[in-house]
C-alpha angles and dihedrals in degrees: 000000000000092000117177117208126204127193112213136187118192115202123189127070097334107140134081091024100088095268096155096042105049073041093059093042093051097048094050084049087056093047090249134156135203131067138283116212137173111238118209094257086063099258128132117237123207140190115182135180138183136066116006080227098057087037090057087050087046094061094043084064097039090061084063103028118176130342100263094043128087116202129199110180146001119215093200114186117177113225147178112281117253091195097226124180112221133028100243131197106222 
């Protein structure tokens, strides 16, 4: 299917304001598979799958995230695909 795949984490004040959540909602919007998880320095981790195009749309809303959070920057790394069926919150 050609799929790309992008592991994200968001730094900034992500936790706590339903990051994962608004996270998980917007990547099944965007027909997108893989899982969103908090990590114990406060920061958001993100694997995401599907078209590079929706991907692209999925980190543009990533950089803002939802209305309580402030994000201050993305670490994008572009990786191979795991094909995964679902978008998971871990």
């Amino acid at each position: 299917m050609g799929d790309s795949a992008v592991h994200i984490v968001v730094h900034g004040f992500v936790q706590g304001v339903f990051f994962r959540a608004s996270t998980q909602s917007q990547a099944i919007e965007r027909s997108l598979t893989g899982w969103v998880r908090n990590l114990p320095d406060g920061t958001v981790e993100i694997h995401a799958e599907g078209e590079k195009e929706s991907l692209d749309r999925f980190i543009e809303w990533c950089r803002q995230g939802p209305p309580a959070a402030n994000v201050q920057r993305l670490d994008l790394d572009w990786i191979s695909s795991q094909s995964l069926s679902d978008f998971e919150m871990r």
